[in-house]
ZATOR-700473 format. One record per residue (C-alpha): residue in three letters; z, x, y. Coordinates in nm, 3 decimals, decimal comma, always signed. Example, Ala and Ser with C-alpha at 12.3 -4.5 7.8 and 13.67 -1.06 7.14 Angstrom:
residues 2
> Ala;+0,780;+1,230;-0,450;
> Ser;+0,714;+1,367;-0,106;
***
This chain:
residues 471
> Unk;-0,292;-3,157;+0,689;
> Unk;+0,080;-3,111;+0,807;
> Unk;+0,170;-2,902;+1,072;
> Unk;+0,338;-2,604;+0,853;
> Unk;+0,047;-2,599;+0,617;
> Unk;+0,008;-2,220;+0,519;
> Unk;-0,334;-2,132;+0,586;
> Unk;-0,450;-1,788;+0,520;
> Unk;-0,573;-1,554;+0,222;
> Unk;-0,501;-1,308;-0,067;
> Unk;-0,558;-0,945;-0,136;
> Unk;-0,471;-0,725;-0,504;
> Unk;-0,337;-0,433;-0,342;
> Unk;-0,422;-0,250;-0,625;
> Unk;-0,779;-0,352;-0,622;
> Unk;-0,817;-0,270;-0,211;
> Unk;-0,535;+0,045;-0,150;
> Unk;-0,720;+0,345;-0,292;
> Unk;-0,509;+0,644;-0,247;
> Unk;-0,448;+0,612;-0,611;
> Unk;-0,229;+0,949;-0,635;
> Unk;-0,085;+0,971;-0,296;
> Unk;+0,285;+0,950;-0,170;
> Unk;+0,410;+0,978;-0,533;
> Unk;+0,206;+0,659;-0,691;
> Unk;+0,112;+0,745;-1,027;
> Unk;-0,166;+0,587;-1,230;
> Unk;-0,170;+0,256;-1,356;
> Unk;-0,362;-0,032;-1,616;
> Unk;-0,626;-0,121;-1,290;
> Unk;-0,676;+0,270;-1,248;
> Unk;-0,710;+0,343;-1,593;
> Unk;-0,902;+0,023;-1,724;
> Unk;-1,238;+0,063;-1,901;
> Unk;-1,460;-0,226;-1,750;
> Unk;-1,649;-0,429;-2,000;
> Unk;-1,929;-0,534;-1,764;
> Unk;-1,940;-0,905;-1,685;
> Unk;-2,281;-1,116;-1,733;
> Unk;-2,468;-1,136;-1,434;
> Unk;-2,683;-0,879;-1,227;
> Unk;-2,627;-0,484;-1,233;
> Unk;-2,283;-0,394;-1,205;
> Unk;-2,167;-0,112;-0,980;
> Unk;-1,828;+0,031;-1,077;
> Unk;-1,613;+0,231;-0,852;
> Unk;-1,313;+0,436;-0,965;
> Unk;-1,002;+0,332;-0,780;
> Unk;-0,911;+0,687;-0,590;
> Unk;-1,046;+0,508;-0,244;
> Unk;-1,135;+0,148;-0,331;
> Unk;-1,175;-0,025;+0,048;
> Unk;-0,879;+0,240;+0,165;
> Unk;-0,620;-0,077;+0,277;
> Unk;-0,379;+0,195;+0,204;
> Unk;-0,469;+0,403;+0,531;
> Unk;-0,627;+0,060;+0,732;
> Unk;-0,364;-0,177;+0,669;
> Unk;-0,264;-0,200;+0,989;
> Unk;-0,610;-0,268;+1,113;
> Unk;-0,719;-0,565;+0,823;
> Unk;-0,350;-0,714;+0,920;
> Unk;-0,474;-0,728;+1,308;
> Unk;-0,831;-0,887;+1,170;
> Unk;-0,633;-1,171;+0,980;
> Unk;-0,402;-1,235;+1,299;
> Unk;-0,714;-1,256;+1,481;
> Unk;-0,820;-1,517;+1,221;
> Unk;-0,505;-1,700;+1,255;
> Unk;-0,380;-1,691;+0,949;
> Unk;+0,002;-1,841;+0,840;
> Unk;+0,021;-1,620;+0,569;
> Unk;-0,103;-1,369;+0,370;
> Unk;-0,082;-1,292;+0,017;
> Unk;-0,076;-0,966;-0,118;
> Unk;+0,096;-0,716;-0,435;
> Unk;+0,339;-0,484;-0,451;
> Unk;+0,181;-0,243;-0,659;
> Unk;+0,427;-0,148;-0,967;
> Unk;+0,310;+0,222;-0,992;
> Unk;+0,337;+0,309;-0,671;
> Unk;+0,708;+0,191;-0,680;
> Unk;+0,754;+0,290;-1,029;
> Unk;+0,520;+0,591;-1,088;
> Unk;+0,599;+0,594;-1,459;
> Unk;+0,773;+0,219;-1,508;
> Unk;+1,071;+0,391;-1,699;
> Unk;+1,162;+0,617;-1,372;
> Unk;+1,367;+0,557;-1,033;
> Unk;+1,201;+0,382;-0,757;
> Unk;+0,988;+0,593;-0,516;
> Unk;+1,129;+0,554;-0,133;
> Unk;+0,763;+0,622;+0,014;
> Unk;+0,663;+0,325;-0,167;
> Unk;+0,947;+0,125;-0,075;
> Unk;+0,892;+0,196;+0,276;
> Unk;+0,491;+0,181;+0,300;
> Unk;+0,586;-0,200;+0,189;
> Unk;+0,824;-0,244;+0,397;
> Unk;+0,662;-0,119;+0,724;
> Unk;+0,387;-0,377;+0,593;
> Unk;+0,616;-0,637;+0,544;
> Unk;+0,813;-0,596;+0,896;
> Unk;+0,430;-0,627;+1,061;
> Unk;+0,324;-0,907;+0,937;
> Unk;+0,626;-1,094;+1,039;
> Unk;+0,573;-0,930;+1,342;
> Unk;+0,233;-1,098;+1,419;
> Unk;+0,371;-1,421;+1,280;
> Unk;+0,242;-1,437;+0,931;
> Unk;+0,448;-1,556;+0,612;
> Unk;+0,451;-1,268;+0,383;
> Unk;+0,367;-1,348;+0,034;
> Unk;+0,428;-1,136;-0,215;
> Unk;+0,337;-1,053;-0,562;
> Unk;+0,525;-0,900;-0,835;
> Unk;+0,310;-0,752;-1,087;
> Unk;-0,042;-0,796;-1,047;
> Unk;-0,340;-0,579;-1,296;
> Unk;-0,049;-0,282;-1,183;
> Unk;+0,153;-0,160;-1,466;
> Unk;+0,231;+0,190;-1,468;
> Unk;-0,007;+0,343;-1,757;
> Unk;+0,282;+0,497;-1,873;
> Unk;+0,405;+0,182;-1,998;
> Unk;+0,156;+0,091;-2,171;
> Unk;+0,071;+0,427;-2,344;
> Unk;+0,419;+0,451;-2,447;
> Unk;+0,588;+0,111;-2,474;
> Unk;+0,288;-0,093;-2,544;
> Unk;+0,323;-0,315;-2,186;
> Unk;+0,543;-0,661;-2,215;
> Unk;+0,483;-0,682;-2,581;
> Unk;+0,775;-0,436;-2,626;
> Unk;+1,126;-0,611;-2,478;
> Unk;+1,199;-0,293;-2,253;
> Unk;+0,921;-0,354;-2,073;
> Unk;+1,127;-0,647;-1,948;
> Unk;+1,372;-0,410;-1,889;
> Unk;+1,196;-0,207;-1,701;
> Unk;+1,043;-0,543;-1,469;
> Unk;+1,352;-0,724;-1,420;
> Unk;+1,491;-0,377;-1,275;
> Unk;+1,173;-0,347;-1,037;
> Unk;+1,158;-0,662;-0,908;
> Unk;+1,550;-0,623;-0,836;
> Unk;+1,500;-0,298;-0,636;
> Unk;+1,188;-0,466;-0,430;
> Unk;+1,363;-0,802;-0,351;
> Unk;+1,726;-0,632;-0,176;
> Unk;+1,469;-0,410;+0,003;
> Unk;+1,291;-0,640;+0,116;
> Unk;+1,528;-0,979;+0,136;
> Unk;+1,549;-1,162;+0,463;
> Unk;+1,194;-1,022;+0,493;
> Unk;+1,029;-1,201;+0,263;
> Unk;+1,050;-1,610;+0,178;
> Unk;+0,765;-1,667;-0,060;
> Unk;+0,769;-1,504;-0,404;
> Unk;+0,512;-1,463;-0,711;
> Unk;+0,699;-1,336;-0,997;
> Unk;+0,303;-1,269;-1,221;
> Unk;-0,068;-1,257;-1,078;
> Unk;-0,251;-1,473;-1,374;
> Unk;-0,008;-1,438;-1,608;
> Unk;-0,194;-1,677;-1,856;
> Unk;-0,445;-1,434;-1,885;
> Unk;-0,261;-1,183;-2,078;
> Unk;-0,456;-1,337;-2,358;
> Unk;-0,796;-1,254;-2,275;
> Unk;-0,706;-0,941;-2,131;
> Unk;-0,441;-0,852;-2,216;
> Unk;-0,429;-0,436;-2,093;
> Unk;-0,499;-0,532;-1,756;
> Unk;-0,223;-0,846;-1,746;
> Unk;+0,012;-0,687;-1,931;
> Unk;-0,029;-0,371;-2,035;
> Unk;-0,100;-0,441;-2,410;
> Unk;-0,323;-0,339;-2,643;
> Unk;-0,308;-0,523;-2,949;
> Unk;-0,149;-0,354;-3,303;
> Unk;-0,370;-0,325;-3,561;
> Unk;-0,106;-0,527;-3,829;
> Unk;-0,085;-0,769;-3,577;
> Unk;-0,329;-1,070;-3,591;
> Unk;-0,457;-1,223;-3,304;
> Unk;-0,233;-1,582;-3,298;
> Unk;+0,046;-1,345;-3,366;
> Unk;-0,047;-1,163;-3,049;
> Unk;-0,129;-1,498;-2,867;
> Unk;+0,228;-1,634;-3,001;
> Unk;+0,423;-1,351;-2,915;
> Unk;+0,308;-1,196;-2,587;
> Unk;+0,296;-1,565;-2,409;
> Unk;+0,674;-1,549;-2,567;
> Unk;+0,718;-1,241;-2,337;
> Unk;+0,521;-1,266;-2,084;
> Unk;+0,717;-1,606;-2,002;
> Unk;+1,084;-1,462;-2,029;
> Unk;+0,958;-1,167;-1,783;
> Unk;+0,829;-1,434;-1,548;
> Unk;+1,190;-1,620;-1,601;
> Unk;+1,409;-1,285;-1,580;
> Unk;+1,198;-1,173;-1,264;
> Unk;+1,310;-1,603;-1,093;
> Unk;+1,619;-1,575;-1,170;
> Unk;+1,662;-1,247;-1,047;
> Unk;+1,542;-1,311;-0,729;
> Unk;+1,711;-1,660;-0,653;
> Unk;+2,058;-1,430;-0,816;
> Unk;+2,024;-1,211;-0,461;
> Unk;+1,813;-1,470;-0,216;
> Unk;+1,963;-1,761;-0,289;
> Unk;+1,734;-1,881;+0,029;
> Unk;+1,361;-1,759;-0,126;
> Unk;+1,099;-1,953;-0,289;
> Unk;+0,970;-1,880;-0,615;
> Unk;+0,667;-1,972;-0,807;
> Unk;+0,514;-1,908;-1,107;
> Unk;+0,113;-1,822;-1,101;
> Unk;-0,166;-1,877;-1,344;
> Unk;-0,559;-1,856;-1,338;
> Unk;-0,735;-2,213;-1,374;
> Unk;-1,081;-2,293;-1,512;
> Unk;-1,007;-2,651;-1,596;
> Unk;-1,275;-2,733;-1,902;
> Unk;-1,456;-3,083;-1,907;
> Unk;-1,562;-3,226;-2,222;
> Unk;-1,941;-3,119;-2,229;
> Unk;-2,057;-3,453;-2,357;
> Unk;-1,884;-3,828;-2,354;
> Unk;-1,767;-3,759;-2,727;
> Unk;-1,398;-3,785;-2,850;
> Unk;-1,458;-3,444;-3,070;
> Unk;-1,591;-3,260;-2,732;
> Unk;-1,289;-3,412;-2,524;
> Unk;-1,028;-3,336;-2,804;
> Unk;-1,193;-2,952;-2,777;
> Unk;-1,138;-2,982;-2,429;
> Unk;-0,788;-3,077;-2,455;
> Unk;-0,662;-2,794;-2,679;
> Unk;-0,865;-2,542;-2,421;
> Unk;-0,673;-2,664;-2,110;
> Unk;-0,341;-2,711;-2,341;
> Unk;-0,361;-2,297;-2,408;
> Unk;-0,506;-2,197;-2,123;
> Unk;-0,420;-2,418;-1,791;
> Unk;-0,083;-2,630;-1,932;
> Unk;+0,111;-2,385;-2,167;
> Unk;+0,255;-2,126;-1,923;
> Unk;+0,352;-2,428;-1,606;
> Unk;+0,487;-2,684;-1,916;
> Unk;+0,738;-2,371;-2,012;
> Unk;+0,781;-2,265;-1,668;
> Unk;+0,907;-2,627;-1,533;
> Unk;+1,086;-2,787;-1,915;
> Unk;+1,245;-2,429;-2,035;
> Unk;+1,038;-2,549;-2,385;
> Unk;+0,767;-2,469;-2,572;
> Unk;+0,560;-2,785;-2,584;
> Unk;+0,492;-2,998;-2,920;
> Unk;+0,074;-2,873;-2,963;
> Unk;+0,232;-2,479;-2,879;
> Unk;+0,468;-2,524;-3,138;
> Unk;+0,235;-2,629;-3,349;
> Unk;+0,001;-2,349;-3,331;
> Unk;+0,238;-2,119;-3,398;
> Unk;+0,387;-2,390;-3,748;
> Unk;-0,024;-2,472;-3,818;
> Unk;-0,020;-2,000;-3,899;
> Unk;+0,313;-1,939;-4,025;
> Unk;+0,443;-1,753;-3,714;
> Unk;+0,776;-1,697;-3,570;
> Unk;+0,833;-1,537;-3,258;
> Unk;+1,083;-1,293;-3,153;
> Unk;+1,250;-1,505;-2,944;
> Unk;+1,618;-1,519;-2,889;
> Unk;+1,918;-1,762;-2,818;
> Unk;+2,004;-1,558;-2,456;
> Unk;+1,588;-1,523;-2,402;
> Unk;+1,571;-1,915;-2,455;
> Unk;+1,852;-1,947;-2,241;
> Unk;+1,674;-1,758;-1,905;
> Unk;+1,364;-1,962;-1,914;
> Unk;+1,557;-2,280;-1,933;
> Unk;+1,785;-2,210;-1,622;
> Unk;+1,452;-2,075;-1,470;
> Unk;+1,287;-2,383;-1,534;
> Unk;+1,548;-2,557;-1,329;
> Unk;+1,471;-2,350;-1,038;
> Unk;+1,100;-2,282;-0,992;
> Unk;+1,044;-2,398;-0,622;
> Unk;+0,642;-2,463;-0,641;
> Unk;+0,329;-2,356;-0,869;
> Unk;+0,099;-2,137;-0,769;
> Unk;-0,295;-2,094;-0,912;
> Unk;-0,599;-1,944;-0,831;
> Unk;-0,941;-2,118;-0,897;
> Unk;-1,265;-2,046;-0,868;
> Unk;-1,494;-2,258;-1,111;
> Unk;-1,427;-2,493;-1,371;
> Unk;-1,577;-2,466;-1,719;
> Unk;-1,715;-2,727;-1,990;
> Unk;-1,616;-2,732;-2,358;
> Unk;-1,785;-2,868;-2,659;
> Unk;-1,699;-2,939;-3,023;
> Unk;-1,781;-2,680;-3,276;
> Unk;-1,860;-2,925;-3,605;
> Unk;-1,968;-2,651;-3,764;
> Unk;-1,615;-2,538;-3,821;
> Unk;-1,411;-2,815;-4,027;
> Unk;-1,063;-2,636;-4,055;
> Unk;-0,897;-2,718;-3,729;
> Unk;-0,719;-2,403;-3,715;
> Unk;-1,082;-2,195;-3,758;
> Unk;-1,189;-2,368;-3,510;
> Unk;-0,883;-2,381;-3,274;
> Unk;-0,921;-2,008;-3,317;
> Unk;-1,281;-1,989;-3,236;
> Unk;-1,209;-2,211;-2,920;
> Unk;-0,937;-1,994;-2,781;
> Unk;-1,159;-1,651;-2,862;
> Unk;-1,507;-1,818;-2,670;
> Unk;-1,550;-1,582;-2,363;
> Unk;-1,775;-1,833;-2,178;
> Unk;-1,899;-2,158;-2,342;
> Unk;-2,164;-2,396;-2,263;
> Unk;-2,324;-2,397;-1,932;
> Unk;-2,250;-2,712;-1,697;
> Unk;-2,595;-2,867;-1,635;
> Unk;-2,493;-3,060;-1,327;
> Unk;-2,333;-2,743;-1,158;
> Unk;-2,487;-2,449;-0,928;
> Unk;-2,346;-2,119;-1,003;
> Unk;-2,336;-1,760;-0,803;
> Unk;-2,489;-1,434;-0,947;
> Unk;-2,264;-1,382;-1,197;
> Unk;-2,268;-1,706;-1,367;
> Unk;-1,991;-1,839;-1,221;
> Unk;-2,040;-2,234;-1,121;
> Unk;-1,936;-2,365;-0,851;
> Unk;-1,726;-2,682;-0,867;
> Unk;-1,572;-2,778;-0,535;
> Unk;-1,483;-3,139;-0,686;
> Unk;-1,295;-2,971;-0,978;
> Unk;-1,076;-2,823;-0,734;
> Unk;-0,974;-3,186;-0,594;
> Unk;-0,945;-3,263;-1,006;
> Unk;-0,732;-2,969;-1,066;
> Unk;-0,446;-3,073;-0,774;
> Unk;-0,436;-3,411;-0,943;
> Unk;-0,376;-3,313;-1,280;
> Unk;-0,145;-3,082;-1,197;
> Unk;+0,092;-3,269;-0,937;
> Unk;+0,055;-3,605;-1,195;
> Unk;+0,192;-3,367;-1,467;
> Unk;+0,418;-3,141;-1,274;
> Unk;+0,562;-3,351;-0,979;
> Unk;+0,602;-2,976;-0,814;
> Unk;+0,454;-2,866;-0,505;
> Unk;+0,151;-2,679;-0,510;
> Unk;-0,020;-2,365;-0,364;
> Unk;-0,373;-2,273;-0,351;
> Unk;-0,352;-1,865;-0,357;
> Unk;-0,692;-1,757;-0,434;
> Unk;-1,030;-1,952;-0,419;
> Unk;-1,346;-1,779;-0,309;
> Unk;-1,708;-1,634;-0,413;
> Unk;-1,866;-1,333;-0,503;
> Unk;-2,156;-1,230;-0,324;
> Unk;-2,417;-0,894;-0,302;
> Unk;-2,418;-0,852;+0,116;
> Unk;-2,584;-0,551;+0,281;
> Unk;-2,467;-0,472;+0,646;
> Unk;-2,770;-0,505;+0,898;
> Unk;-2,754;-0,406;+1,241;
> Unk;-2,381;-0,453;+1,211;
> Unk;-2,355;-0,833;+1,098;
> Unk;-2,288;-1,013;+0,753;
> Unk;-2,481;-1,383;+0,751;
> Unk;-2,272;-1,493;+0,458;
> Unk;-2,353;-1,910;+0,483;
> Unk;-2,308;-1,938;+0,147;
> Unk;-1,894;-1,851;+0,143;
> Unk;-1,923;-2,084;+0,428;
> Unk;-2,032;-2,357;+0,232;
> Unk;-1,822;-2,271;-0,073;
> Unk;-1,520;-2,254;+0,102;
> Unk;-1,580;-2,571;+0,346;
> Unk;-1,664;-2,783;+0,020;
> Unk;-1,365;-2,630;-0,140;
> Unk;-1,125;-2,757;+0,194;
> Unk;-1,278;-3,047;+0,184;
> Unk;-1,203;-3,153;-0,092;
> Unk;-0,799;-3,025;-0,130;
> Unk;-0,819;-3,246;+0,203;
> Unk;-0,885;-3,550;-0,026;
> Unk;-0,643;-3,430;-0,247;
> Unk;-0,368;-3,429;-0,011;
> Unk;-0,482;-3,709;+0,248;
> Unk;-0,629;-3,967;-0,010;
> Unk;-0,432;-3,888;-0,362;
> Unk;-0,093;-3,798;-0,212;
> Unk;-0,065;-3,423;-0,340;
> Unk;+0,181;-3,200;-0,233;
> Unk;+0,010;-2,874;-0,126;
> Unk;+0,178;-2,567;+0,028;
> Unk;-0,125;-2,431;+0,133;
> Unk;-0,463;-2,248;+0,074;
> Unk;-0,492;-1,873;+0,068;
> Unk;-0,898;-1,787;+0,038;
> Unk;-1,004;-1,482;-0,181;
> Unk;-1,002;-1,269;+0,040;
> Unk;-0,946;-1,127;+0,372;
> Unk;-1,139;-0,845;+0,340;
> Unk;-1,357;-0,649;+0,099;
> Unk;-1,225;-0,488;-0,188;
> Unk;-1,334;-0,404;-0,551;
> Unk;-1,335;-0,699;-0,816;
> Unk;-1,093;-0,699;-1,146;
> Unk;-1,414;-0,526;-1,309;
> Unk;-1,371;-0,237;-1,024;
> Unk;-1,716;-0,415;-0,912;
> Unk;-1,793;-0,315;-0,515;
> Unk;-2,150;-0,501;-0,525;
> Unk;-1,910;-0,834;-0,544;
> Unk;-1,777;-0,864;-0,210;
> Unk;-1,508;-1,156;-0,113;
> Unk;-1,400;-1,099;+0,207;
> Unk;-1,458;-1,265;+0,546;
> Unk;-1,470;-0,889;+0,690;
> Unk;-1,672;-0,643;+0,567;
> Unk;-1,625;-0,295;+0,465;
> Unk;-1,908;-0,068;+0,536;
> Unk;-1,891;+0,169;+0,168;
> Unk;-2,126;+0,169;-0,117;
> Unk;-2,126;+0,209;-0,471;
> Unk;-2,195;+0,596;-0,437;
> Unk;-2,119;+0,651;-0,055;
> Unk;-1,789;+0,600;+0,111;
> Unk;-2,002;+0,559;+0,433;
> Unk;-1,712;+0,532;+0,761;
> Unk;-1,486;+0,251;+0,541;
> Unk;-1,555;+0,033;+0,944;
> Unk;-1,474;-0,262;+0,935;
> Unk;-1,738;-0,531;+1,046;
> Unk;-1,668;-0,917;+1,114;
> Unk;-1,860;-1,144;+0,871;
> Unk;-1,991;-1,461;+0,980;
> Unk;-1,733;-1,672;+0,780;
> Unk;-1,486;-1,455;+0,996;
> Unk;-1,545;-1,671;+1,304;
> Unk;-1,605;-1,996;+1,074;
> Unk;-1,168;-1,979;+0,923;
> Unk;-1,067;-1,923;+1,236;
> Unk;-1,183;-2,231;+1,358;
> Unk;-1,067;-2,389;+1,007;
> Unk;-0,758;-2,243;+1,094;
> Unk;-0,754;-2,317;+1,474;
> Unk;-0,814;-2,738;+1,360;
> Unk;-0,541;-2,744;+1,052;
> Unk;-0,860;-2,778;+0,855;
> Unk;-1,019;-3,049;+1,039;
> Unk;-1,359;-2,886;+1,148;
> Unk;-1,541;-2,760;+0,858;
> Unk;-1,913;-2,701;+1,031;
> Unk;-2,093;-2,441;+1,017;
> Unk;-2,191;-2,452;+1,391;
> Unk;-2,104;-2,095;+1,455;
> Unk;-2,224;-1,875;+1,731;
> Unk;-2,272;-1,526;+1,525;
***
């Protein structure tokens, strides 16, 4: 691996902060959200008023990943507590609780990375404006990200404009703030919200590169590449349209400034035209011309299978692009939640996208889910180990053996915090943080086994991936 490689991990400040109401945050989409419970064993949701309390240990995890090593550390500006309403003036507490983050980090040596909006939109926005599917919302982001990048510029070289922001489909309150009309049809929602979500991404790059001329900027999507299920033409053409909508739609607008030919499509196949206007067009294509790298988390890969049942393509288009979780991979393991575990799709995933992109890449979250219980103050967590040394090992080939060109590898996550579904049983992190589902407990802090195993990753550029630790 090269010598600048940016080794390190990623947090959702709004899943980890807490303090949901302090300093002048007000409440937003992640605070608010009503979980629809995941498959997988018993669930235990936490309200967000303490989460793992980063807000009032930041300092502390921050010292934990410099112990680690790390290059850099990814982590979210959280909209409401800048914005407590969206449609208001920007809160200086805020500003400066980032800022005093920001200045330590660079302090120890790690490369800030920062994103924009990420499951944080003030609830106001979305209560009143209906999130990015109204055009002031846009408003309302390009003038946020503006006020956070002259705070923090010189401070801060590596930018995310929006966490996932292919999933505002499947979920689309906590992405963007949206909950769908009732005269609206679902393509129509599909068409016109990836419309929006696209020219906030563009408005938010060009924004930034308008004041730091000298600051990278990527765009960011979540990836779940889908494999034909069997070797049939009708189960890889299935497979094709799944990755087209989901993996390839927002990174082929992002880097041409066009909606591609099968998006284009869709939207002819239903009769749908988008609000979308000359100047609008205009942004994404001068964005497209400046996007420094692409930026994606992964965590499993998925398989897709023809649905012959359905003869009109556009039923069954639909019925593709609404299927929640599809067939099970036979040849894969999975974790408790049902998510399989595909360290080789990972190594698939760099390919396809440098062949099709010719942009550099960033790994910014990859990681597993686990139920751990603290005993006698230690966390034997062997199977993140594994995950995430079969993960390494194989964006090593990627880069060594295929000729990729990857920024670096930020691990999900650092520490403990709840999951999108406000989930504490699912714990991440490579330290853990002594709370339960019902008890705050002391919120300590506690080294996990994997803790000691990155920072010997980290120590050998990725070169010793054993797990021969010590604990």
């Amino acid at each position: 691996m090269k010598s600048d490689f940016l080794w390190g991990a990623a947090t959702s400040n709004v899943q980890s902060e807490g303090a949901y109401l302090e300093d002048g945050k007000g409440l937003n989409v992640y605070d608010t959200l009503v979980v629809t419970p995941e498959p997988g064993i018993a669930p235990m949701f936490c309200d967000t008023s303490v989460a793992t309390d980063h807000y009032h240990h930041w300092k502390e995890d921050i010292d934990l990943m410099a112990e680690m090593g790390f290059k850099a550390y990814r982590f979210s500006i959280v909209w409401s507590r800048i914005n407590p309403l969206g449609d208001d003036e920007p809160n200086e507490k805020g500003l400066a609780f980032y800022e005093q983050m920001i200045d330590y980090l660079n302090e120890k040596g790690i490369e800030p990375v920062v994103s924009l909006v990420h499951f944080d939109m003030p609830d106001h926005l979305m209560r009143k404006y209906n999130g990015f599917l109204n055009k002031q919302v846009i408003e309302f982001f390009d003038r946020h990200v503006e006020v956070i990048v002259r705070r923090m510029k010189g401070k801060v070289r590596y930018w995310l404009t929006y966490n996932e922001i292919n999933y505002c489909i499947g979920m689309p309150d906590l992405v963007a703030g949206v909950i769908k009309p009732q005269d609206m049809t679902e393509a129509e929602l599909i068409s016109q919200l990836n419309t929006n979500v696209l020219i906030a991404h563009s408005r938010a790059l060009e924004t930034i590169k308008r004041i730091d001329s000298e600051a990278k900027v990527g765009g960011m999507i979540g990836t779940a590449p889908s494999f034909p299920l069997n070797c049939t033409s009708q189960d890889m053409l299935a497979a094709k349209f799944k990755n087209q909508m989901q993996n390839y739609l927002m990174f082929d607008v992002m880097t041409t400034g066009e909606f591609p030919p099968y998006f284009a499509n869709y939207m002819k196949q239903r009769n749908i035209t988008v609000d979308y206007s000359e100047e609008e067009q205009a942004v994404v294509r001068s964005a497209s011309r400046k996007i420094d790298f692409l930026a994606f988390s992964y965590y499993q890969s998925a398989v897709c299978a023809d649905k012959p049942e359905i003869k009109d393509t556009v039923e069954k288009q639909d019925a593709l692009i609404r299927e929640k979780r599809g067939p099970r991979n036979p040849n894969l393991k999975a974790n408790a939640w049902g998510w399989q575990i595909d360290p080789e799709g990972l190594r698939f995933l760099l390919n396809d996208f440098y062949d099709r992109y010719k942009k550099p890449l960033f790994i910014v979250e990859n990681g597993i889910g686990r139920d751990e219980e603290l005993v006698d103050g230690k966390v034997y967590d062997d199977e993140r180990i594994s995950y995430h040394a079969a993960h390494i090992a194989n964006l090593k080939k990627a880069v060594e053996e295929d000729g990729v060109d990857l920024m670096g590898y930020l691990a999900w996550s650092p520490f403990d915090f709840l999951s999108s579904h406000k989930e504490i049983r699912k714990r991440y992190g490579f330290v853990y943080v002594n709370r339960a589902f019902d008890d705050l407990l002391d919120l300590k802090r506690y080294r996990k086994k994997s803790f000691y195993w990155y920072q010997k990753v980290i120590r050998t550029n990725g070169e010793d991936l054993a797990n021969d630790i010590d604990y």
